[in-house]
C-alpha positions as CSV (number, residue, x, y, z in Angstrom):
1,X,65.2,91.3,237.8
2,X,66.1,94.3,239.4
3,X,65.0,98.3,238.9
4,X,68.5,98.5,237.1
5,X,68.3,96.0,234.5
6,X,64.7,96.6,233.6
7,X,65.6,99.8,232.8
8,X,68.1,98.5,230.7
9,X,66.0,96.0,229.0
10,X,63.2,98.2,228.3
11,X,66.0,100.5,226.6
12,X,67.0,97.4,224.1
13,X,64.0,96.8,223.2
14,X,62.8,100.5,222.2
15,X,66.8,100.8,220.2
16,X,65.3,97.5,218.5
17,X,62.0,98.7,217.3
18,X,63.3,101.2,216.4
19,X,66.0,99.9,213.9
20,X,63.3,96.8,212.7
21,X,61.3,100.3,211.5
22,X,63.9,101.5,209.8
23,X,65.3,98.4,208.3
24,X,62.0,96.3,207.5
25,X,60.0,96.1,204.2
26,X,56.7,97.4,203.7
27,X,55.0,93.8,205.2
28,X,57.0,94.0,208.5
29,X,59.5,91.5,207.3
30,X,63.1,91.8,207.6
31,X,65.2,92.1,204.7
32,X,67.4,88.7,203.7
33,X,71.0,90.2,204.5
34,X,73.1,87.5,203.7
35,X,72.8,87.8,200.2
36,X,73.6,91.7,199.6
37,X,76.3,92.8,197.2
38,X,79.0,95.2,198.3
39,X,79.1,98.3,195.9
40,X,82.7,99.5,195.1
41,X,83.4,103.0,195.0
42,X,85.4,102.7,191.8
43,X,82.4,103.2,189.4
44,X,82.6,107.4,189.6
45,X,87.0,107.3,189.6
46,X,86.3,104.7,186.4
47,X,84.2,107.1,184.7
48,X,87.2,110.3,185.6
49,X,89.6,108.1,183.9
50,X,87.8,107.1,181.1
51,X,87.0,111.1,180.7
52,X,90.6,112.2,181.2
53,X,91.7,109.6,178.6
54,X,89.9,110.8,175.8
55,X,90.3,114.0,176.3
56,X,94.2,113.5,175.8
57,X,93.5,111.7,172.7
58,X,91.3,115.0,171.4
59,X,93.9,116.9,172.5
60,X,97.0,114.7,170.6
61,X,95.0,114.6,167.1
62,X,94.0,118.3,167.3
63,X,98.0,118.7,168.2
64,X,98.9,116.6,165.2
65,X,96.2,118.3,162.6
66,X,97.6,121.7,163.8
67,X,101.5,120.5,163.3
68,X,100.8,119.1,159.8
69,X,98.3,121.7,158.5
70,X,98.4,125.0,160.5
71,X,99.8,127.7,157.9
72,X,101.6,130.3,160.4
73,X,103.9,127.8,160.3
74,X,107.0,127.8,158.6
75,X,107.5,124.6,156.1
76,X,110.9,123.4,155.9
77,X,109.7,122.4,152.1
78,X,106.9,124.1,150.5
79,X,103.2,122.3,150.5
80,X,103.7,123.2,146.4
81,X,107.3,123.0,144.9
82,X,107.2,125.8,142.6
83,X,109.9,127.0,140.0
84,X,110.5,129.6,138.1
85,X,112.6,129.5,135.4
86,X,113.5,132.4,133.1
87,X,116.5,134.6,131.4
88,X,118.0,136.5,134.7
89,X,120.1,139.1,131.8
90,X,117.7,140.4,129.5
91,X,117.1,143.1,126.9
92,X,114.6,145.8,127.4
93,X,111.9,145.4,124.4
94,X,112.6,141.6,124.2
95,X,110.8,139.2,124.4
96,X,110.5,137.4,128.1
97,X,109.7,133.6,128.8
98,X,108.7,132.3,132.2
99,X,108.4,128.7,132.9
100,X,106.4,128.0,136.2
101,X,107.1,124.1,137.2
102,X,105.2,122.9,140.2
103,X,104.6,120.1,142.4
104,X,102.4,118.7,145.1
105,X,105.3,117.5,147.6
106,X,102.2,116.8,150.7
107,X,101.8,113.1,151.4
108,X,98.0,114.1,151.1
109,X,96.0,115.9,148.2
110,X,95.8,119.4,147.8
111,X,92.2,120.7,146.9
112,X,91.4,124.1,144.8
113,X,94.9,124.7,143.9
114,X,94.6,128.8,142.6
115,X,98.1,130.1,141.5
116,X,98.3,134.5,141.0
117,X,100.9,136.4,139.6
118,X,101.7,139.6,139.6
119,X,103.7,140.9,136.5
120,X,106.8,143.6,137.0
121,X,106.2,147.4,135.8
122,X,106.7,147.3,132.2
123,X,106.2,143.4,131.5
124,X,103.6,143.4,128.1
125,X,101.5,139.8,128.9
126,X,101.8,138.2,125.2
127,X,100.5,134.2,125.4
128,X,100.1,131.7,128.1
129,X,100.2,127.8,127.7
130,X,97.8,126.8,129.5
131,X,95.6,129.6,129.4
132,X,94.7,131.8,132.4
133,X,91.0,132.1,134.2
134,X,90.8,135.2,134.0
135,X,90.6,138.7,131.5
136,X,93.9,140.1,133.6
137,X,96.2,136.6,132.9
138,X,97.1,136.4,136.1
139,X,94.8,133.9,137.6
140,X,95.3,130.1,136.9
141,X,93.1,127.4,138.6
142,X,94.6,124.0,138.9
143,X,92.3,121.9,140.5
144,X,92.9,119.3,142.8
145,X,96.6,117.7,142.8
146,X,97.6,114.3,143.7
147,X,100.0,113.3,146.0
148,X,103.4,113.9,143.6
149,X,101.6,115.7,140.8
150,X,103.8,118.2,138.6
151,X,102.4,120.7,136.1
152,X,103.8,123.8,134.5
153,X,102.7,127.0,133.4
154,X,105.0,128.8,130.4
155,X,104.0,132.8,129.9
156,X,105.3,135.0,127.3
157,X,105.8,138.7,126.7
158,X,107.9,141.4,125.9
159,X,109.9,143.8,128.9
160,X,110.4,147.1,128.8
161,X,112.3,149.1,131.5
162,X,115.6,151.6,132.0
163,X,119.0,149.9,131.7
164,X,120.1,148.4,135.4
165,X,116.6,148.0,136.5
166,X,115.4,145.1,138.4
167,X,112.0,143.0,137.3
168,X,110.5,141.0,139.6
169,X,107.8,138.3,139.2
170,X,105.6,137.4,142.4
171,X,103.5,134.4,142.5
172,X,101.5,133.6,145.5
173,X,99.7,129.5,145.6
174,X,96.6,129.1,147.3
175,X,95.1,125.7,148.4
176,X,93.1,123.0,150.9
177,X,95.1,120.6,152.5
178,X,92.6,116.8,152.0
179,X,90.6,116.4,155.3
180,X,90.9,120.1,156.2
181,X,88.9,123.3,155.7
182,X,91.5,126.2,155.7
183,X,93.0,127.7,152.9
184,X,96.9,128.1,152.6
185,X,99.2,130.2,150.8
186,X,102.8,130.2,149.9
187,X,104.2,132.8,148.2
188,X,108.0,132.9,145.7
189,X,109.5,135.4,143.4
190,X,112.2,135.5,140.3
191,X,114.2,138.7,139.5
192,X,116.1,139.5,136.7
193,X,117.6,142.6,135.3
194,X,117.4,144.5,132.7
195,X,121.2,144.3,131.4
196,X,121.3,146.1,127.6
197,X,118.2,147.2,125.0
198,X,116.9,146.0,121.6
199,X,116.7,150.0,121.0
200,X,119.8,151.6,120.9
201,X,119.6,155.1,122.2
202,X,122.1,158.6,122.8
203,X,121.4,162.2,123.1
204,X,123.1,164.4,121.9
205,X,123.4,168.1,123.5
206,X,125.1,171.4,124.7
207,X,127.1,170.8,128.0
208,X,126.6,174.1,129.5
209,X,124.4,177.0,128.6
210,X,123.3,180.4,129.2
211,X,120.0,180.6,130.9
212,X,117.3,181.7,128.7
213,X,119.2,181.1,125.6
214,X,118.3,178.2,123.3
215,X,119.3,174.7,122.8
216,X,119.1,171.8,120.7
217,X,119.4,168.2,121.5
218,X,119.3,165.6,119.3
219,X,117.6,161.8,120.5
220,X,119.3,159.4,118.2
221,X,117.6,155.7,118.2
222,X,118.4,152.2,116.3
223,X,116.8,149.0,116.3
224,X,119.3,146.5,117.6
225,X,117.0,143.6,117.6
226,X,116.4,140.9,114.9
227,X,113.0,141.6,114.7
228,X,110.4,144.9,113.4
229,X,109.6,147.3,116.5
230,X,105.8,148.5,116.3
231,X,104.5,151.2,119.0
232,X,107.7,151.9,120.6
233,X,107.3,155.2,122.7
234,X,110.2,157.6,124.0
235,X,109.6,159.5,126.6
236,X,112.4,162.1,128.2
237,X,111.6,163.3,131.5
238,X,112.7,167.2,131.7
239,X,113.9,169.0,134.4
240,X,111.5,171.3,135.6
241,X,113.1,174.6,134.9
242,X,112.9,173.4,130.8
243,X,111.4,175.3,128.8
244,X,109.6,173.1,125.3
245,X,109.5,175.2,122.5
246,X,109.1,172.7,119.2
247,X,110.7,169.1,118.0
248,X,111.2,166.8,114.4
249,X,109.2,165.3,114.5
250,X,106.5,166.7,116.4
251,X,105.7,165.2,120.1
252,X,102.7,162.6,120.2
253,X,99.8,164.0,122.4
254,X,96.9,162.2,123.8
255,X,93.4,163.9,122.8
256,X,92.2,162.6,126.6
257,X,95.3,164.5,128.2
258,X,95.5,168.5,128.5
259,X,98.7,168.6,130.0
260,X,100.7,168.4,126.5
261,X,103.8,167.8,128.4
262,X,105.8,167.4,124.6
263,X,108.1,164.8,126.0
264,X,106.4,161.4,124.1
265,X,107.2,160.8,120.6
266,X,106.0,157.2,119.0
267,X,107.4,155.4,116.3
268,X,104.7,153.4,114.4
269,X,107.7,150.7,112.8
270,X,111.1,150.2,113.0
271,X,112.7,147.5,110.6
272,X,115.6,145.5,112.0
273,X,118.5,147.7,111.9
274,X,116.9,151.3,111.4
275,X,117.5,154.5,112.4
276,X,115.9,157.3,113.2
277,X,116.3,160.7,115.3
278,X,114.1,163.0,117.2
279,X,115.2,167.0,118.2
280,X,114.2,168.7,120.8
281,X,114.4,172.9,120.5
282,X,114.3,174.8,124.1
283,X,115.8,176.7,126.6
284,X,116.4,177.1,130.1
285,X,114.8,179.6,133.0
286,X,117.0,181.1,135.9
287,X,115.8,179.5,139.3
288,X,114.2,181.6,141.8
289,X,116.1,179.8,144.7
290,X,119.5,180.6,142.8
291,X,121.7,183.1,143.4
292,X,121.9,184.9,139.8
293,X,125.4,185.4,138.7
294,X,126.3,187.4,135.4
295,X,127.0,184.6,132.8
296,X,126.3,181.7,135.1
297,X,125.9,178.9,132.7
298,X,123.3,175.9,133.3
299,X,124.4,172.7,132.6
300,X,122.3,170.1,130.5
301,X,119.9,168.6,132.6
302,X,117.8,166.5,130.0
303,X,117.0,163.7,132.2
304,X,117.0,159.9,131.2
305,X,115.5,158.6,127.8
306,X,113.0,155.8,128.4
307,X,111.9,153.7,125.8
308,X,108.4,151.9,126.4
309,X,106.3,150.2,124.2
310,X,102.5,152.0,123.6
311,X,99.4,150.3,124.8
């Protein structure tokens, strides 16, 4: 063997050694090679899959319970079917009857169903059927309702208001959808007007008049209705350059109120078909803000009568 392949002999055997260190167990014996097990490299893209997967199926059930349930949407039908039915024409001093029909139209259950309503100015809350949860009758608690479930609600009163004015009725329906934790609301209205009144009233009156002179005006009033009147007030609102100076009868004051504004007068009964008249003595004052012209005459400016009835 020459210089040249001892060399490379010698630099075998040191590679050899060197792997056999590496590569052998703890007793100097080689592992058995023939019977290892090639490890994939699928087991960390299995496991990115698997995590990708179910994240979509969070993702389309969150979607789904936020389409069905999420309330800043808009419902092509109402969670709770709610109507209200009631005379759309009515008589100020009448009785009013509202019927509230509602109805569970969710293909689930509706927990802690809470409906409110707010009354119009001058509605007078009479009797409900059922009756309301709270001192104000305007709070009723219906529970849970079914899938389908109806109910109604019927409230009665009386209305008092001006001729041409419109009364409206808001209700607002609070609940929790089943297998959810918000609460909901939907909200609906019903108007009607006030078209005539069970108290018949006219005033009666100069035209035109000298400032500082007096007048006389004469509120006539008559039950209209079918039935006896009891604590009806009429109030007239004056202008504000009228002057009050005495009335038949005399003006009904409130012992809490120091304004005395002499412009209430209340009528304890009025049979069906009664009569009755107040008058009103006073004159007018010349405006600051008007030019004052010799005989300038000031037309009657006794505002609108209102009829109420006292609480």
């Amino acid at each position: 063997m020459d210089e040249k392949q001892l060399k490379k002999y010698k630099k075998d055997s040191s590679v050899q050694k060197g792997l056999m260190k590496i590569y052998s167990n703890k007793d100097g014996s080689l592992p058995d090679i023939s019977h290892l097990e090639v490890q994939r490299k699928s087991r960390f893209r299995n496991f990115f899959l698997s995590f990708i997967g179910l994240a979509l199926l969070l993702s389309a059930i969150g979607w789904l319970g936020f389409t069905l349930f999420n309330p800043d949407r808009q419902f092509t039908d109402q969670s709770i079917g709610l109507k209200i039915k009631g005379a759309q024409s009515i008589a100020s001093g009448d009785e009013v009857i509202y019927l509230l029909e509602y109805q569970n139209n969710e293909k689930v259950a509706l927990r802690e169903v809470e409906l409110l309503i707010r009354y119009p100015d001058g509605f007078e809350f009479e009797s409900a059927s059922p009756e309301a949860n709270n001192e104000f009758n305007t709070s009723w608690k219906l529970g849970d309702l079914s899938r389908g479930q109806t109910g109604q609600i019927e409230i009665r009163g009386k209305m008092i208001g001006e001729v041409g004015s419109i009364k409206i009725l808001n209700t607002t329906i609070s609940f929790i959808p089943e297998n959810f934790s918000s609460i909901f609301k939907e909200s609906s209205s019903f108007s009607s007007q006030i078209t005539s009144s069970i108290l018949e009233l006219d005033v009666e009156g100069p035209e035109q008049i000298l400032a500082e002179k007096k007048a006389t005006y004469k509120i006539s009033y008559k039950n209209n209705s079918e039935q006896t009147l009891e604590k009806i007030k009429i109030r007239v609102n004056y202008s504000a350059n009228f002057i009050f100076q005495e009335s038949t009868p005399e003006p009904f004051k409130q012992e809490d109120d120091a304004r005395n504004l002499n412009n209430e007068w209340v009528i304890e009964n009025l049979e069906q078909n009664q009569e009755g008249e107040v008058e009103i003595i006073g004159g007018y004052v010349e405006e600051e803000d008007i030019e004052k012209v010799e005989g300038e005459l000031t037309k009657l400016n006794l505002k609108p009568v209102i009829m109420e009835r006292l609480r």
